[in-house]
PDB file of N, CA, C and O in Angstrom, chain B, residues numbered from 101:
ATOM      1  N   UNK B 101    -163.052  17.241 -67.163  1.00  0.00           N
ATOM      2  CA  UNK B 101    -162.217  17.224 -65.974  1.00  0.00           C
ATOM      3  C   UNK B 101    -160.934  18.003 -66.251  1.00  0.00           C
ATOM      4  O   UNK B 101    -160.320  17.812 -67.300  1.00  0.00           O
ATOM      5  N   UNK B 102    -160.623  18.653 -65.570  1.00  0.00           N
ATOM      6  CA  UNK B 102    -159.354  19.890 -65.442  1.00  0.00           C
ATOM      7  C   UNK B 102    -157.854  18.338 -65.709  1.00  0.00           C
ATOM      8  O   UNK B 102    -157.775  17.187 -65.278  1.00  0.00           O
ATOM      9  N   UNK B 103    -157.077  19.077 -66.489  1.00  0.00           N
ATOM     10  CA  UNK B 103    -155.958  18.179 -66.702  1.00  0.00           C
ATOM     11  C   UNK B 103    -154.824  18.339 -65.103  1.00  0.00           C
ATOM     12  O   UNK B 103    -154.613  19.441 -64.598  1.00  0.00           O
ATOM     13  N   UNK B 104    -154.360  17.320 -64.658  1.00  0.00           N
ATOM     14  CA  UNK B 104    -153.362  17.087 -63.544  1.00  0.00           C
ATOM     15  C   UNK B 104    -152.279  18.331 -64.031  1.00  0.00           C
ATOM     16  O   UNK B 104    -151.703  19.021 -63.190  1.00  0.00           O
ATOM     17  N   UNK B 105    -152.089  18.514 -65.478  1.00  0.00           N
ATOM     18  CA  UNK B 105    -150.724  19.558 -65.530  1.00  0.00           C
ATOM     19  C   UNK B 105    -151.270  20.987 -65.408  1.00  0.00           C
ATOM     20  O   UNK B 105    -150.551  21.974 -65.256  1.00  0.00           O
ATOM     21  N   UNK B 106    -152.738  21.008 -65.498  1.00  0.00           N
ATOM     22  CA  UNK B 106    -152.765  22.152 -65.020  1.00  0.00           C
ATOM     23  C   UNK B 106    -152.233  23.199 -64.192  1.00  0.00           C
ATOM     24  O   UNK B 106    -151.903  24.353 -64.468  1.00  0.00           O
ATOM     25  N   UNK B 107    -152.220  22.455 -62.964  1.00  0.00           N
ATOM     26  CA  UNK B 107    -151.259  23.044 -61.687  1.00  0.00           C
ATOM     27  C   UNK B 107    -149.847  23.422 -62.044  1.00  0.00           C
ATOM     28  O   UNK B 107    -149.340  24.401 -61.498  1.00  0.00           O
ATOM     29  N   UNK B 108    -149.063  22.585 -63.080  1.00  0.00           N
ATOM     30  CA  UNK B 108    -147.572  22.488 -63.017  1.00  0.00           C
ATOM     31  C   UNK B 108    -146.600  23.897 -62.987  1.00  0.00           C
ATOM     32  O   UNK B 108    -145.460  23.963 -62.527  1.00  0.00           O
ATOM     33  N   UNK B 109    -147.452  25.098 -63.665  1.00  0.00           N
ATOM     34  CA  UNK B 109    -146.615  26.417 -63.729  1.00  0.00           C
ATOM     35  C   UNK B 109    -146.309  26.849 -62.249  1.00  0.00           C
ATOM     36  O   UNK B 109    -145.213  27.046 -61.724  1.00  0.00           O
ATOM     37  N   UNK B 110    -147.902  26.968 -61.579  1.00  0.00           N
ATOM     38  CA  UNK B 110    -147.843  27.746 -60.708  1.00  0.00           C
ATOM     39  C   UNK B 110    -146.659  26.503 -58.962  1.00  0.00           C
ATOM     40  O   UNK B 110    -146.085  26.694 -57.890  1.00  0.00           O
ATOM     41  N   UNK B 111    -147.033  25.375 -59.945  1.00  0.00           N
ATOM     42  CA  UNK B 111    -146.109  24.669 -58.672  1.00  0.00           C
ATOM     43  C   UNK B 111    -145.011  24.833 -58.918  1.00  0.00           C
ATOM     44  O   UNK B 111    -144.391  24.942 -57.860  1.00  0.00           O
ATOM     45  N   UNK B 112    -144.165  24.947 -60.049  1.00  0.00           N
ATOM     46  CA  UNK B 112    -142.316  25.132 -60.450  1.00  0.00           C
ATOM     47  C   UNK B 112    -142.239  26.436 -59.777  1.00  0.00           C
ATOM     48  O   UNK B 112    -141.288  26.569 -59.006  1.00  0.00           O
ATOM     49  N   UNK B 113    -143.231  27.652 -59.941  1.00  0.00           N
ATOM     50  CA  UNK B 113    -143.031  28.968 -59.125  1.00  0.00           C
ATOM     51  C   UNK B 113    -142.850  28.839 -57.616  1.00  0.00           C
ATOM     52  O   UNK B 113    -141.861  29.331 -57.074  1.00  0.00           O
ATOM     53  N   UNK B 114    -143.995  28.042 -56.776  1.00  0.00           N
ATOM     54  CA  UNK B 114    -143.510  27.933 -55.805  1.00  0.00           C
ATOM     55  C   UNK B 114    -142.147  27.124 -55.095  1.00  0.00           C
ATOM     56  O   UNK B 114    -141.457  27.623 -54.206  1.00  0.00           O
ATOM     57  N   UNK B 115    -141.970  26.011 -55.590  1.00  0.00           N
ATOM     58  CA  UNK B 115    -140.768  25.214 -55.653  1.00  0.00           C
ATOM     59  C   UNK B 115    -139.341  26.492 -55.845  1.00  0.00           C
ATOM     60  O   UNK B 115    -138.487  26.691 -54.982  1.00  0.00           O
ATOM     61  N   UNK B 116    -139.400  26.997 -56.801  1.00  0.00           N
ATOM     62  CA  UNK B 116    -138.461  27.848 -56.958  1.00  0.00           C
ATOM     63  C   UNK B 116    -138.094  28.839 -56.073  1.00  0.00           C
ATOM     64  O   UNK B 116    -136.943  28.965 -55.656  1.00  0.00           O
ATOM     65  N   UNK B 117    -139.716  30.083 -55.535  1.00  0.00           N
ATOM     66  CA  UNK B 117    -139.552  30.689 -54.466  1.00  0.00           C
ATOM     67  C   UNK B 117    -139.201  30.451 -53.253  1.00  0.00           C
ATOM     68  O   UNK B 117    -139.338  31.274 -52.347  1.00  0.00           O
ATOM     69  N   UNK B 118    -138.703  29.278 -53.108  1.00  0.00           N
ATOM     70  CA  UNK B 118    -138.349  28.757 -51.408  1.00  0.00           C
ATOM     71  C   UNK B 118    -136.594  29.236 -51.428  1.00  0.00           C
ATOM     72  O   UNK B 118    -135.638  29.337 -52.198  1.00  0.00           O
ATOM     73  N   UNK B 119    -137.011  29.443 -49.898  1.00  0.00           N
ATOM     74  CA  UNK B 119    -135.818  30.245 -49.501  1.00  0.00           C
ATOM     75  C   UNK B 119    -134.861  29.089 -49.279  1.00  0.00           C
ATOM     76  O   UNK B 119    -133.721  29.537 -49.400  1.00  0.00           O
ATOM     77  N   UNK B 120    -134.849  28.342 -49.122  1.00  0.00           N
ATOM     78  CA  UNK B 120    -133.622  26.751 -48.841  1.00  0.00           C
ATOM     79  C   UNK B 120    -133.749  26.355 -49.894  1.00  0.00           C
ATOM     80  O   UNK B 120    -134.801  25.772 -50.155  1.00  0.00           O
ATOM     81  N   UNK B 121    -132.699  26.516 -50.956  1.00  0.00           N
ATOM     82  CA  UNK B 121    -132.702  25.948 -52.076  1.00  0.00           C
ATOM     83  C   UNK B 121    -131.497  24.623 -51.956  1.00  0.00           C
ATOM     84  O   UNK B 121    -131.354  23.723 -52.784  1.00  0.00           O
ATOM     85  N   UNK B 122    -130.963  24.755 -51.088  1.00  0.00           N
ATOM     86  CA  UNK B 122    -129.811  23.702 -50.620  1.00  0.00           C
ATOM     87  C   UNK B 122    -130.079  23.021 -50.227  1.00  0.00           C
ATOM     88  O   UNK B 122    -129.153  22.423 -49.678  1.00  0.00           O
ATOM     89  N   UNK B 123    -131.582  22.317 -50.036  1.00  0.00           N
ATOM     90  CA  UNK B 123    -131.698  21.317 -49.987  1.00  0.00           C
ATOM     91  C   UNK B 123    -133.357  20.548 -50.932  1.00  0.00           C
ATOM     92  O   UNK B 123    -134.245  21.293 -51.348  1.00  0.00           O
ATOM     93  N   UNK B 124    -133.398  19.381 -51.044  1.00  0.00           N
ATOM     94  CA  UNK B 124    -134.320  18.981 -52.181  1.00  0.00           C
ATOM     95  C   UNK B 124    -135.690  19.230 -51.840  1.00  0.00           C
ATOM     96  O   UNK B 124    -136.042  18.687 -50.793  1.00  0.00           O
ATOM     97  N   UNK B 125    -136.750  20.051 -52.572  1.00  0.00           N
ATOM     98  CA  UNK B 125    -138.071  19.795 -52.573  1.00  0.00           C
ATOM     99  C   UNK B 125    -138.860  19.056 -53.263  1.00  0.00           C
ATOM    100  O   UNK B 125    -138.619  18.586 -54.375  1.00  0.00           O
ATOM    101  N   UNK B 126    -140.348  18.860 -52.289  1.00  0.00           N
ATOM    102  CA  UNK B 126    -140.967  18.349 -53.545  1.00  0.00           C
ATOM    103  C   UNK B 126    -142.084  18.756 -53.643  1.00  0.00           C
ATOM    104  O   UNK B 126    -142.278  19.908 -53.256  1.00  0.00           O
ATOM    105  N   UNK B 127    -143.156  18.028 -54.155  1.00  0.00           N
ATOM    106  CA  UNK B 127    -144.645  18.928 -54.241  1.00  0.00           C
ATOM    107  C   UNK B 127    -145.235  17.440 -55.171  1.00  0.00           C
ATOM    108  O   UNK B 127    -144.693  16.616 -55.907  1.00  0.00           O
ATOM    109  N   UNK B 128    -146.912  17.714 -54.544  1.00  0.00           N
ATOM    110  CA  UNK B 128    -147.507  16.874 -55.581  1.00  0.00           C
ATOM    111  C   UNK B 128    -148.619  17.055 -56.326  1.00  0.00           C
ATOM    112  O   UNK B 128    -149.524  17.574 -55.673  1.00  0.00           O
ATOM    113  N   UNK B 129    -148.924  16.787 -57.603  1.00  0.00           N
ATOM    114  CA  UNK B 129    -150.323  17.570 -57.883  1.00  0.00           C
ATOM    115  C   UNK B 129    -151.167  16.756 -58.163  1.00  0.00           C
ATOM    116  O   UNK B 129    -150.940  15.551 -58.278  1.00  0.00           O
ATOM    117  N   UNK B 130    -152.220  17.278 -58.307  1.00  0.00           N
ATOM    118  CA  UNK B 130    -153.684  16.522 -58.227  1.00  0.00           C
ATOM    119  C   UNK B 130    -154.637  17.136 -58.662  1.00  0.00           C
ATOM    120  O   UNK B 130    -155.029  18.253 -58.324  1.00  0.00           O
ATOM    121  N   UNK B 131    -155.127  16.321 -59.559  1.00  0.00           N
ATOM    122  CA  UNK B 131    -156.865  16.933 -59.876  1.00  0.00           C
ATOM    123  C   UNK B 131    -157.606  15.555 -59.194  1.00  0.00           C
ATOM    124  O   UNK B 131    -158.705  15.447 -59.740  1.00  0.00           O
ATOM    125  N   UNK B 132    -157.462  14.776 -58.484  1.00  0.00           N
ATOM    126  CA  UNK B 132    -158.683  14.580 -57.829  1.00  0.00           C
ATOM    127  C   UNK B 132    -158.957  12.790 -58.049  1.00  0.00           C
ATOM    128  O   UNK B 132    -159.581  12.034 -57.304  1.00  0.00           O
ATOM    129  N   UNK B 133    -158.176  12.445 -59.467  1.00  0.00           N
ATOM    130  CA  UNK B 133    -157.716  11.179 -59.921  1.00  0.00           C
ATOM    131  C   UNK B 133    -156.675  10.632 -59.675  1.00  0.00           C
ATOM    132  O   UNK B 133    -156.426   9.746 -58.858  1.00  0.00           O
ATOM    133  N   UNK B 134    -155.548  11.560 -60.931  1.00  0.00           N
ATOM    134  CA  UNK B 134    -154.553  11.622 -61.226  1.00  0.00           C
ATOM    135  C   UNK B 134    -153.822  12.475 -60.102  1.00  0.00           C
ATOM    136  O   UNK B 134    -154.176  13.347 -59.309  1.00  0.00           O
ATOM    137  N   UNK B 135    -152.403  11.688 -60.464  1.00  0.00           N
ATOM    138  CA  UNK B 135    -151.044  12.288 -59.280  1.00  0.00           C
ATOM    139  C   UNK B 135    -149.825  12.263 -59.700  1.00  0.00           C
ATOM    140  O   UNK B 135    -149.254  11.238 -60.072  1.00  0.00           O
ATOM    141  N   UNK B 136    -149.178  13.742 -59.663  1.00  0.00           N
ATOM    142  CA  UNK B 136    -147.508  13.693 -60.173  1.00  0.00           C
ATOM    143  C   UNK B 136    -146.995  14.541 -59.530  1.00  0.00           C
ATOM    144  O   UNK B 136    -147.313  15.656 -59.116  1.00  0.00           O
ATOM    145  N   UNK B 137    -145.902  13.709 -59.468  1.00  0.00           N
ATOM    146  CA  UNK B 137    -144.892  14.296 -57.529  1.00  0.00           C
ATOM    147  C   UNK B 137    -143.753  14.844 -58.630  1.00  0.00           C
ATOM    148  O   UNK B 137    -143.512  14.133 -59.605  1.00  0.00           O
ATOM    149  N   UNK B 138    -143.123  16.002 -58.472  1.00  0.00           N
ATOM    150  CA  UNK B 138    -142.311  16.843 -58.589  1.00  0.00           C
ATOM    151  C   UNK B 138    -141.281  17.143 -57.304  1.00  0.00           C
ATOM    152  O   UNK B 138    -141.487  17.484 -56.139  1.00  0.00           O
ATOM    153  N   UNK B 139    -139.877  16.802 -58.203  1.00  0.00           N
ATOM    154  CA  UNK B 139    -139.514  17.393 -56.853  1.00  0.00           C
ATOM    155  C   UNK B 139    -137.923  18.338 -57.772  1.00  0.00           C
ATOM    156  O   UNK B 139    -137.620  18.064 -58.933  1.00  0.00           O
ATOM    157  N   UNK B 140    -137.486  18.935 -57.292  1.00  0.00           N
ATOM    158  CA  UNK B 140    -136.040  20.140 -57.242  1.00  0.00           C
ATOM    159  C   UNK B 140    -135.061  20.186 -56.779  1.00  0.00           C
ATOM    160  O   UNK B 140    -134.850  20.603 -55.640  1.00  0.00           O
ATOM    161  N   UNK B 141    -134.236  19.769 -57.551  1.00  0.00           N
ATOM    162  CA  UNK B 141    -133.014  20.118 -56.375  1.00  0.00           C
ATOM    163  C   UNK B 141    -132.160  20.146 -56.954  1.00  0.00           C
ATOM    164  O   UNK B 141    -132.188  19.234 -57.781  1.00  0.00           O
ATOM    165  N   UNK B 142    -130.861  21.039 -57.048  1.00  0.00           N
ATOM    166  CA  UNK B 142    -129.768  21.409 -57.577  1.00  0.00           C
ATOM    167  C   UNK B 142    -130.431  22.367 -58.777  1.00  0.00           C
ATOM    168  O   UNK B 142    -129.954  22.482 -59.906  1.00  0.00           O
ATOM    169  N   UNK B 143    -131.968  23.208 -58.148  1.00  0.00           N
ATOM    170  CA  UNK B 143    -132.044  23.847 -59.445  1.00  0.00           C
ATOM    171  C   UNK B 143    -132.529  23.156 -60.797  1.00  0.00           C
ATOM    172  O   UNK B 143    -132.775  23.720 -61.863  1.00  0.00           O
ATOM    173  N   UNK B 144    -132.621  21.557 -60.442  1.00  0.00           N
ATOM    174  CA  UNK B 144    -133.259  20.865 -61.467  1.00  0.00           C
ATOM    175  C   UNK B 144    -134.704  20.680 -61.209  1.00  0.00           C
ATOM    176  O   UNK B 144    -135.010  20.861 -60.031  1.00  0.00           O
ATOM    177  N   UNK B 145    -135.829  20.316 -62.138  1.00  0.00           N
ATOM    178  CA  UNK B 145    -136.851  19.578 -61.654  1.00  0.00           C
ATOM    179  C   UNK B 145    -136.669  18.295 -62.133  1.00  0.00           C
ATOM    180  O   UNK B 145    -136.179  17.951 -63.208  1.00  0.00           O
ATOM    181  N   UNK B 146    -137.188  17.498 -61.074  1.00  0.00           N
ATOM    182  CA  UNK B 146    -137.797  16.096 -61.859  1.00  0.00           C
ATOM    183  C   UNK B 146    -139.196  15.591 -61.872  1.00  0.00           C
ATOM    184  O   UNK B 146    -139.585  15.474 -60.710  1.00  0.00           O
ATOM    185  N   UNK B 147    -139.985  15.292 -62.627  1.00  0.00           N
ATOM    186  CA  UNK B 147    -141.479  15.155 -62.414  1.00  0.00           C
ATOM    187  C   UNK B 147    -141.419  13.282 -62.850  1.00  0.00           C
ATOM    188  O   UNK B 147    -140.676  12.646 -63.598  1.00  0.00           O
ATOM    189  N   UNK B 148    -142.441  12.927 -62.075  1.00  0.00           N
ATOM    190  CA  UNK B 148    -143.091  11.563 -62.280  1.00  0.00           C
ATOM    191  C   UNK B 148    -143.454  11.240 -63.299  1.00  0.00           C
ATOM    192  O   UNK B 148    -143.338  12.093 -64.179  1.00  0.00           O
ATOM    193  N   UNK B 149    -144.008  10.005 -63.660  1.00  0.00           N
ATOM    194  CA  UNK B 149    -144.991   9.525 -64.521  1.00  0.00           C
ATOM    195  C   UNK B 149    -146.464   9.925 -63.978  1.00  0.00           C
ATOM    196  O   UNK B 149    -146.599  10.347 -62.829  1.00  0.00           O
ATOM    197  N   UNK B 150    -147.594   9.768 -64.886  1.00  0.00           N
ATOM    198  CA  UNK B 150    -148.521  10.407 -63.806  1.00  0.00           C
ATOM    199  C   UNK B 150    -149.773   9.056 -63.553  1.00  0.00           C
ATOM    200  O   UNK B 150    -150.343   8.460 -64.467  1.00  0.00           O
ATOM    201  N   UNK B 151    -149.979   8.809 -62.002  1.00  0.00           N
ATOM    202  CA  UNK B 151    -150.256   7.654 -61.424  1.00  0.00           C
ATOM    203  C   UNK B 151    -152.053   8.052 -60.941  1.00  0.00           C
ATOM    204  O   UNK B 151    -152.513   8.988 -60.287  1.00  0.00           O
ATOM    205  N   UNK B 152    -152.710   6.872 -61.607  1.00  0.00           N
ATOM    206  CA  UNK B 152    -154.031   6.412 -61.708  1.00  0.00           C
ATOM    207  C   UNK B 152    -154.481   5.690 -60.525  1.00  0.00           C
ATOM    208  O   UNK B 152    -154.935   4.548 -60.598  1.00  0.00           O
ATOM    209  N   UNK B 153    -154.345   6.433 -59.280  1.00  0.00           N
ATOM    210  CA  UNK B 153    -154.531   4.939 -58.319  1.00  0.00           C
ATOM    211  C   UNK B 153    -155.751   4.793 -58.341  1.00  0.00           C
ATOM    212  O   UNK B 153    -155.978   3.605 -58.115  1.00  0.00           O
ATOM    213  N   UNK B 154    -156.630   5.324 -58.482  1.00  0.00           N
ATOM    214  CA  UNK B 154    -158.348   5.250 -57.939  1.00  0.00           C
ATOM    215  C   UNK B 154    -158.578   3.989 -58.963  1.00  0.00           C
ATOM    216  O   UNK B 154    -159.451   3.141 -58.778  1.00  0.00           O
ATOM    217  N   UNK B 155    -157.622   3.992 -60.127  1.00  0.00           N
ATOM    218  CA  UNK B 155    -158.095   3.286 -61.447  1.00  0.00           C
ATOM    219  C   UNK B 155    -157.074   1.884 -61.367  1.00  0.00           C
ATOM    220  O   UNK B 155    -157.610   0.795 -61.571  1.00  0.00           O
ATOM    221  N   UNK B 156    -155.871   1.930 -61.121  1.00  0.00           N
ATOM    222  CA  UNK B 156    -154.950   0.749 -60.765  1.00  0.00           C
ATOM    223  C   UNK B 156    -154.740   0.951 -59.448  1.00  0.00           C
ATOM    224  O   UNK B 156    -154.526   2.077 -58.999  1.00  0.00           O
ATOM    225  N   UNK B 157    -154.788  -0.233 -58.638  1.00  0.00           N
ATOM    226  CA  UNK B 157    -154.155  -0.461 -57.520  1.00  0.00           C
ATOM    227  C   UNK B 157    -153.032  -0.387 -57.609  1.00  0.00           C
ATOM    228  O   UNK B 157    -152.536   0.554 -56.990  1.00  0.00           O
ATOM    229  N   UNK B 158    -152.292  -1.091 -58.211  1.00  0.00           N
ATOM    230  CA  UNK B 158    -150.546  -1.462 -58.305  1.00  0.00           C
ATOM    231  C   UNK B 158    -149.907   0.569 -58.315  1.00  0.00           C
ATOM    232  O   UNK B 158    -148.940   0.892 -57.626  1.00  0.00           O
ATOM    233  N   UNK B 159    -150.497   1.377 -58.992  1.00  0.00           N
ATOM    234  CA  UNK B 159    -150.041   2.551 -58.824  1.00  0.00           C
ATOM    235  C   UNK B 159    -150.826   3.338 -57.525  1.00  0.00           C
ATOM    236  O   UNK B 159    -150.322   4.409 -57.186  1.00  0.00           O
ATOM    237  N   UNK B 160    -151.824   2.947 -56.909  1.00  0.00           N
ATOM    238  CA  UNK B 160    -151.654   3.226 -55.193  1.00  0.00           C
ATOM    239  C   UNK B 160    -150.344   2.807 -54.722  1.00  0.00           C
ATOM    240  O   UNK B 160    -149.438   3.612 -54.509  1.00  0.00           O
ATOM    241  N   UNK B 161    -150.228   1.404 -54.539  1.00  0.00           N
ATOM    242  CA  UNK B 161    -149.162   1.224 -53.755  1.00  0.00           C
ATOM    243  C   UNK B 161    -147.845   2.041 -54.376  1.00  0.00           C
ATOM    244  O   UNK B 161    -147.159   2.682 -53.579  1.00  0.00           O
ATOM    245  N   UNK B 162    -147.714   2.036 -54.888  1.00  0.00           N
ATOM    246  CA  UNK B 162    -145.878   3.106 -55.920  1.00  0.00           C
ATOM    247  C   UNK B 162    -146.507   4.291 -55.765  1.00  0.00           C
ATOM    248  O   UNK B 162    -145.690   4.892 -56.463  1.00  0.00           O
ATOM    249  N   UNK B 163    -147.345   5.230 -55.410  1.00  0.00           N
ATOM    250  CA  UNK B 163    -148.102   6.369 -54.647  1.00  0.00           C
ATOM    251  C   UNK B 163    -147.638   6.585 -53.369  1.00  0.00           C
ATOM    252  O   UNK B 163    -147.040   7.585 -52.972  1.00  0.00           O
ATOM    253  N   UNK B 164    -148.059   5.220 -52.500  1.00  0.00           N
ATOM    254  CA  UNK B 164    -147.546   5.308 -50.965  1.00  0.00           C
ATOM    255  C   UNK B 164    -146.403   5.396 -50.792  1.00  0.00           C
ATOM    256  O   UNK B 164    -145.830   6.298 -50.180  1.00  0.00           O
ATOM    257  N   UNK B 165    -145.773   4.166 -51.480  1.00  0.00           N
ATOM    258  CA  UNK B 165    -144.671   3.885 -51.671  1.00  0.00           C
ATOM    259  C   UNK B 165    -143.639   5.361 -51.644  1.00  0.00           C
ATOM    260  O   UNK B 165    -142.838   5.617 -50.745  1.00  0.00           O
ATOM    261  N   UNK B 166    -143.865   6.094 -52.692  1.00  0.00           N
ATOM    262  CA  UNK B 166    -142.698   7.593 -52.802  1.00  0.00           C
ATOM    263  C   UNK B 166    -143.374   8.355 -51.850  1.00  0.00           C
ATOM    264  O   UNK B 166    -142.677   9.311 -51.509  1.00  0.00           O
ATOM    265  N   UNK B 167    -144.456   8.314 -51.284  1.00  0.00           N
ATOM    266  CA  UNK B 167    -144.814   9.223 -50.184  1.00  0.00           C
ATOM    267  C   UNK B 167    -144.318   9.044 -48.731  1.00  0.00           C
ATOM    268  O   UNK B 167    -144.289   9.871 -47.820  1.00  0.00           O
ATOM    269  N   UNK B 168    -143.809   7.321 -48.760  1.00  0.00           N
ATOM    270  CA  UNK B 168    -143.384   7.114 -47.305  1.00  0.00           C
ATOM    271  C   UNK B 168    -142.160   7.765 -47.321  1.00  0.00           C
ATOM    272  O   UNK B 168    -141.805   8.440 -46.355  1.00  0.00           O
ATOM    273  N   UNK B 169    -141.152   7.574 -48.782  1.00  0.00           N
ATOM    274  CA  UNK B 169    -140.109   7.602 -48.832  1.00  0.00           C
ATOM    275  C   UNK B 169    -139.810   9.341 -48.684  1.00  0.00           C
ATOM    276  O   UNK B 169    -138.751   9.728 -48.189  1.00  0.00           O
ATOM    277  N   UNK B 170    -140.580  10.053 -49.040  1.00  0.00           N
ATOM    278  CA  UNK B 170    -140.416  11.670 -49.234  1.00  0.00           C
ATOM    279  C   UNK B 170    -140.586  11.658 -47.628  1.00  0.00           C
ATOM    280  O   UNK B 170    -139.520  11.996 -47.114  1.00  0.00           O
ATOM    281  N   UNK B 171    -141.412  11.425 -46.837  1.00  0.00           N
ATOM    282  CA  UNK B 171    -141.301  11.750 -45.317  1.00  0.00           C
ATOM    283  C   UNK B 171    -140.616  11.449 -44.571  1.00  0.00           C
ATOM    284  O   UNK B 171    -140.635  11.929 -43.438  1.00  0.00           O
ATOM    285  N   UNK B 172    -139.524  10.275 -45.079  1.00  0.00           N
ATOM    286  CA  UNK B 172    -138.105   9.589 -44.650  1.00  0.00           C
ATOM    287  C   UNK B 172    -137.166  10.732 -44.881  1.00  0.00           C
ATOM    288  O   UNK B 172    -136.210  10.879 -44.119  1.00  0.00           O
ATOM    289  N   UNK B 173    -137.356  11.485 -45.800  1.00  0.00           N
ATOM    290  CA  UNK B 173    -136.561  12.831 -45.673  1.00  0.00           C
ATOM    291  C   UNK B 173    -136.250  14.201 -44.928  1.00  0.00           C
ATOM    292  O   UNK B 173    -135.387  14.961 -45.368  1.00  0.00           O
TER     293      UNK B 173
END
C-alpha cells in the first residue's frame, strides 16, 4: 500500500502556489486508510498526527471533528 506521505511534496507545492497567502490553508491527504490534514499559514506548515479511522473509531470522530471545524472557516 502507497504510504499517506507520499502525497506530502506535491501538497506543500500546491499550498504554497496559492495566490492568498494572507490567509490560512489547508489540505488533506489520503491513501485510502490513513489521513493527515496540513494546513499554512504565516508561511508556516503544520501537519497532523496521522489518523486510522477505518481502524479506530475514536480517530473518525477527531477526523470529523477538524473537518467541521476547517469549514467553520
Amino acid at each position: 500500500m502507497l504510504s499517506v506521505w507520499s502525497g506530502l511534496p506535491q501538497t506543500l507545492a500546491y499550498l504554497m502556489a496559492s495566490p492568498r497567502l494572507d490567509r490560512p490553508h489547508f489540505a488533506l491527504l489520503t491513501n485510502g486508510d490513513d489521513l493527515v490534514f496540513i494546513k499554512l499559514e504565516n508561511q508556516q506548515y503544520g501537519i497532523s498526527q496521522v489518523f486510522a479511522p477505518l481502524v479506530n473509531h475514536r480517530e473518525l470522530e477527531v477526523a470529523c471533528q477538524i473537518l467541521r471545524k476547517i469549514a467553520e472557516i
